[in-house]
Structures are given as structure tokens and as C-alpha cells.
C-alpha positions as CSV (number, residue, x, y, z in Angstrom):
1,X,-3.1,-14.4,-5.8
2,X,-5.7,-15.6,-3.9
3,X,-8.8,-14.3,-2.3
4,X,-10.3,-14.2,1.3
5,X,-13.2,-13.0,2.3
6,X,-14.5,-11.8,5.6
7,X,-17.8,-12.8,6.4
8,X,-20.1,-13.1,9.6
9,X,-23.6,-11.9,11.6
10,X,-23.9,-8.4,11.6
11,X,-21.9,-7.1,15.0
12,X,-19.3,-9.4,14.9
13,X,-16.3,-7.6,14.3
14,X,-16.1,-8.3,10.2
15,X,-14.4,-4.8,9.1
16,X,-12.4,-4.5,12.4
17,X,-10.7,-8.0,11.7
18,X,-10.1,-6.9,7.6
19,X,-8.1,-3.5,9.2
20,X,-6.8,-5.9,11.6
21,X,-5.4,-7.8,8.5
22,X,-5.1,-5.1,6.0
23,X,-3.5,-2.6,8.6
24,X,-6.1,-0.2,6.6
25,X,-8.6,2.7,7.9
26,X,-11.6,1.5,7.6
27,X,-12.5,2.7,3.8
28,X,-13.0,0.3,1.3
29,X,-13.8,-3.2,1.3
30,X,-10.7,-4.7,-0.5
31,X,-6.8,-5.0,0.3
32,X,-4.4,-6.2,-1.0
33,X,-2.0,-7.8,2.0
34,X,2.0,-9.1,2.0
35,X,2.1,-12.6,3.2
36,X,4.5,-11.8,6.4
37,X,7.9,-14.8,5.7
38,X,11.1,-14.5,7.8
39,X,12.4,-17.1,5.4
40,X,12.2,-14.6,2.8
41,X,13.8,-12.2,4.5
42,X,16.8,-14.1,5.5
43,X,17.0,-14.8,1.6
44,X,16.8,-10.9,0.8
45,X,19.6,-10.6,3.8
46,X,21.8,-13.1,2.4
47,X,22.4,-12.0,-1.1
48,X,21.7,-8.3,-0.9
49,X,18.5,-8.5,-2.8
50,X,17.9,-5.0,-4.1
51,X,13.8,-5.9,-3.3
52,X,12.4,-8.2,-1.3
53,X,9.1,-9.0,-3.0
54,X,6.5,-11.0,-0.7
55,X,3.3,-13.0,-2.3
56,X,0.4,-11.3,-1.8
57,X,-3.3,-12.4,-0.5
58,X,-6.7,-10.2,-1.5
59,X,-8.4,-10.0,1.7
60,X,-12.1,-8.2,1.3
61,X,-14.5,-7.4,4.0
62,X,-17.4,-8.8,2.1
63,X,-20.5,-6.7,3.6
64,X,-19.1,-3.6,3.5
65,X,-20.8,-2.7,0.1
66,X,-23.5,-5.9,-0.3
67,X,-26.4,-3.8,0.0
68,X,-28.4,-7.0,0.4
69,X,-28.1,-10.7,1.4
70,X,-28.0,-11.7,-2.2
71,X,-25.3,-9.6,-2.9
72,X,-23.1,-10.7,-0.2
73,X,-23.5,-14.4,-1.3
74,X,-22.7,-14.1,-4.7
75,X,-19.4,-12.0,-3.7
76,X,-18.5,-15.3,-1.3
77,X,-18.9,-17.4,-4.2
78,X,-15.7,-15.5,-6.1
79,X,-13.6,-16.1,-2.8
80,X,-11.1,-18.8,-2.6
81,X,-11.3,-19.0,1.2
82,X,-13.4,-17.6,3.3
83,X,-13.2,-16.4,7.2
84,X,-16.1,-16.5,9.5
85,X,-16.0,-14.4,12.5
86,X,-18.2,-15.8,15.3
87,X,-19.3,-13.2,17.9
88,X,-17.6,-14.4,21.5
89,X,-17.0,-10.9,23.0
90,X,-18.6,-8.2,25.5
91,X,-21.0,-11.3,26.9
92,X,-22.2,-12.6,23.3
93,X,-23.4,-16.0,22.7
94,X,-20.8,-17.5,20.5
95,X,-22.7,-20.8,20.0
96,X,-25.8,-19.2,19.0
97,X,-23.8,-16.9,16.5
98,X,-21.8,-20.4,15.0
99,X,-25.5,-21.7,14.1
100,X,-26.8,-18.7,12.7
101,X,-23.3,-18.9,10.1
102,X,-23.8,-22.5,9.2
103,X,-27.7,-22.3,8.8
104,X,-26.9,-19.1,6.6
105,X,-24.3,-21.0,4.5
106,X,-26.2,-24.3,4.2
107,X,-29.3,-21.9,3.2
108,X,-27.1,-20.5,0.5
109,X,-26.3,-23.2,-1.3
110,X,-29.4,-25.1,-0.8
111,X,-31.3,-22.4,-3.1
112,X,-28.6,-23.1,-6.4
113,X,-28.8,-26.6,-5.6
114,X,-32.5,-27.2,-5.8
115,X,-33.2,-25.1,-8.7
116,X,-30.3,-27.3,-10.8
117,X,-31.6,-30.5,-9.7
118,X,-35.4,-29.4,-10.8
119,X,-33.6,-28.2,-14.2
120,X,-31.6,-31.3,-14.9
121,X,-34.8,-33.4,-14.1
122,X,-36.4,-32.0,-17.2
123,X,-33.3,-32.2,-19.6
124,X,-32.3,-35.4,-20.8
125,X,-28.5,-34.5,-21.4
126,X,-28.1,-34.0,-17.9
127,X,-29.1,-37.3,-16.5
128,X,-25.4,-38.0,-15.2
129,X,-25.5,-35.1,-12.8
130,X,-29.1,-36.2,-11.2
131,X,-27.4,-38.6,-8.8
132,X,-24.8,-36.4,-8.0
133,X,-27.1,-33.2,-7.3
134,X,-29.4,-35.0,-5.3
135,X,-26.4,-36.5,-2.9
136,X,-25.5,-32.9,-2.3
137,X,-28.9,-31.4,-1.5
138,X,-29.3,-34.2,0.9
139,X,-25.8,-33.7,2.0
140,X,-26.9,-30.0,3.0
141,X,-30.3,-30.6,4.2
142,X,-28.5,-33.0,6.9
143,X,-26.7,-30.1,7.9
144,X,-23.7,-31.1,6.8
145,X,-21.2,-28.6,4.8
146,X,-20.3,-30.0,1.2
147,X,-16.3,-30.1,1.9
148,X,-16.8,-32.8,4.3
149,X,-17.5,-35.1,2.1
150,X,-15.1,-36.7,-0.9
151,X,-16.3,-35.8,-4.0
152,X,-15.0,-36.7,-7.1
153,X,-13.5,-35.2,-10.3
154,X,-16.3,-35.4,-12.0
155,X,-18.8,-35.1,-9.6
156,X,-17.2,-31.9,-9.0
157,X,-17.4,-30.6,-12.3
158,X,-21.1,-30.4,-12.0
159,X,-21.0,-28.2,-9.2
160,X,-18.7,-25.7,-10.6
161,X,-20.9,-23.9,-12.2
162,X,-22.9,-23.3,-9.3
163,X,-19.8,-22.6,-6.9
164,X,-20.8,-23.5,-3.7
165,X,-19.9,-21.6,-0.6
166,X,-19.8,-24.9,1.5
167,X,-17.1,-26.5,-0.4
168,X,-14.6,-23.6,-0.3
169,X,-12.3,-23.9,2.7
170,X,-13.5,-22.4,5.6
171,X,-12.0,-20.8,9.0
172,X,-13.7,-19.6,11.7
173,X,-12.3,-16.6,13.6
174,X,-13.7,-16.5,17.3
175,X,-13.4,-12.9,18.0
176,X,-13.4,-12.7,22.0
177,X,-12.1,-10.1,24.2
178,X,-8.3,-9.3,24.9
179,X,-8.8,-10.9,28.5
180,X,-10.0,-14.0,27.2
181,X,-7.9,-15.0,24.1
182,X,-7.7,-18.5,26.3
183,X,-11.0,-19.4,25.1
184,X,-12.2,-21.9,22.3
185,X,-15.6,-23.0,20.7
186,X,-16.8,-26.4,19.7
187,X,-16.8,-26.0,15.9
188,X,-17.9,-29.5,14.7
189,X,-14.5,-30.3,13.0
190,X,-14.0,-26.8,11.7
191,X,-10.1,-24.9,11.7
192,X,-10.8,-22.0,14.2
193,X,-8.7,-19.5,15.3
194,X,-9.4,-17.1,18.8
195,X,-8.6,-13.5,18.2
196,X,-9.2,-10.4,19.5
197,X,-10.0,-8.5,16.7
198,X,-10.1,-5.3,18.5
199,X,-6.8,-5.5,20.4
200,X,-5.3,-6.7,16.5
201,X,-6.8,-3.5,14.4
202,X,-4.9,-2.1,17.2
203,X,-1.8,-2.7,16.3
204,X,-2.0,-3.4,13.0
205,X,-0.5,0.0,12.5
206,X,2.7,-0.4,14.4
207,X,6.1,-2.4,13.1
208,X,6.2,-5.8,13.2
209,X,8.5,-5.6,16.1
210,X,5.9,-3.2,18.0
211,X,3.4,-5.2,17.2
212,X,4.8,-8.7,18.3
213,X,6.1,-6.6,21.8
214,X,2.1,-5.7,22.2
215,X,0.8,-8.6,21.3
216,X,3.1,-10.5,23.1
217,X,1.6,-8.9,26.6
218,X,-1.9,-10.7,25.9
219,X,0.3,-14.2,25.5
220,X,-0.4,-13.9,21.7
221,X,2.8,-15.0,19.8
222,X,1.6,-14.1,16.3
223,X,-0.2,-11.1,14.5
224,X,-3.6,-12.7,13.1
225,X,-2.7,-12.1,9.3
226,X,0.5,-14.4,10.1
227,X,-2.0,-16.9,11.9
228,X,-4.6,-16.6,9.1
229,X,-2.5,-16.9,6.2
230,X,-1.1,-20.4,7.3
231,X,-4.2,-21.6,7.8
232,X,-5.6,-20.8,4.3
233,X,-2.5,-22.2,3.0
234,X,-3.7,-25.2,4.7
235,X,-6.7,-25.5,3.5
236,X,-6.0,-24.9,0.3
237,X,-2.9,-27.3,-0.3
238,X,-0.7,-24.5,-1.2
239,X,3.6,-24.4,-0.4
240,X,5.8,-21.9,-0.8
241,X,8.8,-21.5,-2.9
242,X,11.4,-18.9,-3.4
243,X,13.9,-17.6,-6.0
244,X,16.7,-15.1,-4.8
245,X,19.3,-13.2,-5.8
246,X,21.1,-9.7,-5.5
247,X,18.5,-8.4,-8.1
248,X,15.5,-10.1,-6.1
249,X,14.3,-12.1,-3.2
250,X,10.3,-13.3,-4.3
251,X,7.6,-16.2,-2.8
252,X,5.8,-17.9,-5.0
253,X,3.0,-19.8,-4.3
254,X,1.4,-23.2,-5.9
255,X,-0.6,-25.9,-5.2
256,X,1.2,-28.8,-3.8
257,X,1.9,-31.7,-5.9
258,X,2.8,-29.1,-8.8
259,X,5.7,-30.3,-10.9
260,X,8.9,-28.2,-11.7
261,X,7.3,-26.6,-15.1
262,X,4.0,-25.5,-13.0
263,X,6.0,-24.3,-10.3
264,X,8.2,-22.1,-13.4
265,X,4.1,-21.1,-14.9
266,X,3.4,-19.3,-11.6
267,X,6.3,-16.6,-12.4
268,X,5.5,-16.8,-16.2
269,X,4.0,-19.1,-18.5
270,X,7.4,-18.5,-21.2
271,X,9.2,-20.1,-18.8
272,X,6.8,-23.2,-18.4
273,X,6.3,-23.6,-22.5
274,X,10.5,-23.0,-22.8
275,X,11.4,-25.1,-19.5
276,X,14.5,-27.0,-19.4
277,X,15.6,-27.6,-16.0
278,X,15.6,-26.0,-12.6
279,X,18.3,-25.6,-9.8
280,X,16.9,-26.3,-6.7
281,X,18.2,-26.5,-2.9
282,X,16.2,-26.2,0.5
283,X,15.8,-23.0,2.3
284,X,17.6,-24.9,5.4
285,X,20.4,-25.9,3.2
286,X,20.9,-22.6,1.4
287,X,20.7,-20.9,4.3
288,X,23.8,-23.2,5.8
289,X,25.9,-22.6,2.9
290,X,25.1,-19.0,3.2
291,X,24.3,-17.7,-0.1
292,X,23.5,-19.7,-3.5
293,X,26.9,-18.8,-5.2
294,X,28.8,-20.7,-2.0
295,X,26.3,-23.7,-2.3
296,X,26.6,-24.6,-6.1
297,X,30.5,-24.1,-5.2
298,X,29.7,-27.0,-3.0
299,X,28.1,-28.7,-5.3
300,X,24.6,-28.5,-2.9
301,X,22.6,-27.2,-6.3
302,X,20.6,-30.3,-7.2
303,X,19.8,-30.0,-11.4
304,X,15.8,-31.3,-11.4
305,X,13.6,-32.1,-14.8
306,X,10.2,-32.2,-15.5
307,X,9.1,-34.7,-13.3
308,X,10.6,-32.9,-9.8
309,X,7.8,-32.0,-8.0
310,X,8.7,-28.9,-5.4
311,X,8.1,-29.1,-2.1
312,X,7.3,-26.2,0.5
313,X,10.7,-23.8,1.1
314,X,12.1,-24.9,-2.4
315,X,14.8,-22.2,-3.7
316,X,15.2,-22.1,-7.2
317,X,16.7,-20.5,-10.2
318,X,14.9,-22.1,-13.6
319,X,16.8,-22.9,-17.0
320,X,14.2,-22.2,-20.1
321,X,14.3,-21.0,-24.1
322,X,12.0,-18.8,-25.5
């Protein structure tokens, strides 16, 4: 499961857009949110599925309890992703609220930085990281955010220690008025996404169908959690897969690239140590034949071995021996 956290000048609508995605009153700081998939719901529908089990994202409103700056950075550096929420509504200055985020950010990570590089000055083991250290505190003192730039393996090894909130992926959440959901930002290159947090906290309480009806006034096609989530799939390389049945419908997530045993390590790690095959077909395909016992009739199961790497919508039932 991964982690996102909410972040953002003070006034910018940080715990409204976390009840927006949690659908939560506003008490805590941490929820644990279904990742809305009418793919998996059509699988649940097809064979019966006694539960319909969604994949879940942590979403946490990261200021609500960092008592000081500090604090609130060194809860960013746990987060997988992270969402920004620039201040665009009731007049504010979005622009001047974008700068005050990336000079906060760049500040963060500057700090850790230095204070490694003055370290690995003085020890002689760590003369392979100098170059690498100093690249990146020159990276940041251009004003430049360390994901864009290519880093590799082992250049990013050094840093991992020090987890920097400029390499995690970032999306910025323009939080503008219901009347003016039209509007954008110039974010440098930067994913952003123009919500109304407000009008969404608003509805987070309703059924989906409610919700979409409401929404759907303001010209807004898509709750912000369904909007969010695809985007921090994005930036994190992540696909979905699914296995169903009349026990259980479930999404999975895993990085893409991952090969069939990974894919089988996400449910458990006894079935990636006792893999022996997986059956596999595409959501599209399954959902043509109309259930998985018609489309192995049909001989549409393909049998896939170690080497089968799964690609997003994969259903799949996996072969293994303890």
C-alpha cells in the first residue's frame, strides 16, 4: 500500500482536500482510502464474488499534528507521493503560493544535502559519493527539483539514506473555486490537477452515483480521489492487476516491468518462492467471454512462466507449491 501525503502553505485547503479524499470528518490526520475501479466491479458482477476487495492508498494530511516545520518534513520524507495544494481560490495569488512550495521543498533538502557532502569530505570511504552529492546540491541551488534529472542506480543509492523530498513524485493540486474549475497554473513541467476542494469535501459523503450527479453540474467528470489516484499511479510506474472468482474479486498493484513471480509476491511471498505458472487473460477479453470458467472453455486462458511480465488489467489465477 502506498502513501500520500497532503502538504501545502498554511490556508490552502490541505485537511479539506484529505476529507475530500478520505470522505472523513475532519479528526485525524491518516486514512486509509479504496482505490475507486469499475473494472473491478464488473469482475465482482461477473462471477458473484462474495467480496469485492479494492487496493487501498494511505492518504495523510501531513500538518495536522507536525507541531513544527521540522516535523512536517521529516513525515514527507516517509511518503511515497506527495500532493501539493496551491492556494488559487477567494482572490489568492496562486503563483506566489507555487514559489513559496518549491522554495520550501528545495530548502528541505538542501539542509541533508550539505551536511552529507561536508561529512563525506572528511571520510575517505566515501570519496565515490562526493561527485554525486555535489551534482545534487548544485542541482537544487539552481532551483531545480532532483526528479528532473536522471540519476543512476548507484548514484541513487547514496541518496537514500537521506530521502529526499524532491525526488519523490510530486502533484500539485490547484485548489480554486467551484466557479472557476476552468483554470490552470504554469507549473514548470509539473502534473497538476484543478480542484475545488471545497465543493469535493462536499460530497465526499454522498454515493458514488450522488456524487458524480453533483459533480457533474460544475462540468467535473470525476471525484478528485479517482483523479488523484491515477495520477500517483503515474508517477510511480504502478499497473493494476486483478484475480476473481465467486470467493473474491481483488486489485493488486505492482510496479510495472514486474515479472509473473513478483506480480504472485504482492498477494504473498509463498506463492512467489512456490511459483509455477500463472493463467492469465485481459480484463477486455474476460469480460467478452463473460466469466473465467467460459474463457478457459474457449481456450482464451493463456498458461505464462517466469519470464511473463504483466501488464496493466492482467486477470489471473497463479499455479504454486508450498
Amino acid at each position: 500500500m502506498k502513501t500520500v501525503g497532503i502538504t501545502g502553505p498554511a490556508g490552502s485547503g490541505k485537511s479539506t482536500l484529505w476529507r475530500a479524499i478520505s470522505g472523513q470528518k475532519p479528526v485525524g490526520d491518516v486514512a486509509t482510502v479504496a482505490v475507486p475501479d469499475p473494472r473491478l466491479d464488473k469482475l465482482s458482477e461477473l462471477h458473484a464474488s462474495k467480496s469485492t476487495v479494492h487496493a487501498q492508498v494511505e492518504v495523510v494530511d501531513v500538518h495536522a499534528t507536525a507541531r513544527t516545520a521540522a516535523a512536517a518534513s521529516a513525515r514527507l520524507r516517509n511518503m511515497d507521493a506527495l500532493l501539493e495544494v496551491i492556494p488559487g481560490f477567494g482572490g489568492q495569488d496562486g503563483a506566489a503560493g507555487l514559489g513559496a512550495i518549491k522554495d520550501e521543498l528545495l530548502l528541505a533538502d538542501m539542509g541533508p544535502f550539505e551536511n552529507r557532502l561536508a561529512k563525506a569530505k572528511r571520510d575517505p570511504s566515501a570519496k565515490k559519493e562526493l561527485p554525486v552529492l555535489q551534482t545534487a546540491l548544485d542541482h537544487l541551488n539552481e532551483g531545480k527539483f532532483l526528479s528532473t534529472r536522471s540519476w543512476e542506480k548507484e548514484e541513487l543509492a547514496f541518496f537514500s539514506a537521506l530521502a529526499p523530498v524532491t525526488l519523490k513524485p510530486i502533484i500539485l493540486v490547484y485548489n480554486v473555486d467551484e466557479d472557476a474549475l476552468d483554470r490552470t497554473i504554469e507549473t514548470a513541467g509539473l502534473t497538476t490537477i484543478s480542484v475545488s476542494a471545497l465543493l469535493e469535501a462536499e460530497v465526499a459523503g454522498l454515493s458514488n452515483e450522488e456524487a458524480r450527479d453533483l459533480l457533474s453540474a460544475y462540468g467535473v467528470d470525476e471525484p478528485v480521489m479517482g483523479r488523484v489516484i491515477q495520477e500517483v499511479y503515474r508517477s510511480l510506474d504502478l499497473i493494476t492487476f486483478f484475480t476473481t472468482g465467486e470467493d473474491e474479486s481483488r486489485a493488486w498493484e505492482v510496479r510495472r516491468g514486474a515479472t509473473a513471480p513478483e506480480a504472485a509476491g504482492v498477494i504473498h511471498t509463498d506463492i512467489q518462492r512456490g511459483f509455477i505458472r500463472a493463467e492469465v487473460i485481459s480484463y477486455d477479453e474476460l469480460v467478452a467471454a463473460g466469466h473465467w470458467d467460459k474463457a478457459k472453455a474457449a481456450a482464451k486462458i493463456r498458461v505464462e512462466g517466469k519470464d511473463y511480465v504483466f501488464k496493466e488489467a492482467d486477470c489471473t489465477h497463479f499455479r504454486f507449491n508450498v
